[in-house]
C-alpha positions as CSV (number, residue, x, y, z in Angstrom):
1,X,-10.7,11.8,-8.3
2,X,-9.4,9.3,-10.8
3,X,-9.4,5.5,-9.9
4,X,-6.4,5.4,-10.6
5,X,-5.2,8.2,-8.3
6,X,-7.6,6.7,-5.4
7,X,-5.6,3.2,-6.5
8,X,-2.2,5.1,-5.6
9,X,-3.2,6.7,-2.8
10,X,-4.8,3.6,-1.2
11,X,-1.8,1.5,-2.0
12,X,0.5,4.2,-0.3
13,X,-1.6,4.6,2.6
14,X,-1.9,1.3,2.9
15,X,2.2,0.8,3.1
16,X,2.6,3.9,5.3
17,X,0.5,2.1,7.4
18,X,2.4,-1.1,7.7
19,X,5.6,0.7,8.3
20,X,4.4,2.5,11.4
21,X,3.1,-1.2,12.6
22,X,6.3,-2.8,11.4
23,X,8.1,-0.4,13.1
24,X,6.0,0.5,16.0
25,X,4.6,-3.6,16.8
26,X,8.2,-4.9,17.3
27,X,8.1,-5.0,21.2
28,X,4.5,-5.9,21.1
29,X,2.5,-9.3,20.8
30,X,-1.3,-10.2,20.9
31,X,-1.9,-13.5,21.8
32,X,-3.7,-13.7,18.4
33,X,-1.2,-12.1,15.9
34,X,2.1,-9.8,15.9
35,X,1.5,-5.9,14.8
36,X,5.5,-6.4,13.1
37,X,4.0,-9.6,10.9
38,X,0.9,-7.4,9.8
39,X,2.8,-4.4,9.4
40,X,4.9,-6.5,6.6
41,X,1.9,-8.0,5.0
42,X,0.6,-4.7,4.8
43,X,3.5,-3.6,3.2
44,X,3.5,-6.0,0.4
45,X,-0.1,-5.2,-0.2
46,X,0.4,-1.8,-0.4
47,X,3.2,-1.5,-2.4
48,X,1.7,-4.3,-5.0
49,X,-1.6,-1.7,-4.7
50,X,0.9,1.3,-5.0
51,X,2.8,-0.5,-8.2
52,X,-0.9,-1.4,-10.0
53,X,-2.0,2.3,-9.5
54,X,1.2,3.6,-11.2
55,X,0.2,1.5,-13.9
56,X,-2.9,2.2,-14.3
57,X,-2.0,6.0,-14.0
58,X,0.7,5.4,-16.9
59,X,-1.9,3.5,-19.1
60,X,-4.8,6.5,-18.8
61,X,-2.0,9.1,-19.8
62,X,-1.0,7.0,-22.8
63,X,-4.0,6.4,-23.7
64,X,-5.0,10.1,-23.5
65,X,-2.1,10.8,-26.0
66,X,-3.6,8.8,-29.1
């Protein structure tokens, strides 16, 4: 697989993930941290991770045109 299909996937795993806890964690809390907080965090990682690997998918197909 392509890195930059194993950078997509990871960053949309990686969100999927932090919705279940975002929506999942509301009711919960560890005395540590709160499942809803990480769940958001997550999100923003994994869309940012989701974002690069559409870019660098768009930049190997251009590049595969010239």
């Amino acid at each position: 697989m392509a890195p930059a299909h194993k950078t997509l996937l990871t960053g949309l795993a990686t969100f999927v993930g932090g919705v279940l806890l975002w929506q999942f964690g509301l009711d919960v809390e560890i005395v540590v941290f709160t499942p809803s907080k990480i769940g958001l965090v997550m999100m923003i990682i994994g869309g940012l991770e989701t974002l690069y690997g559409v870019y660098k998918l768009m930049r190997s197909h251009s590049a595969e045109q010239r």
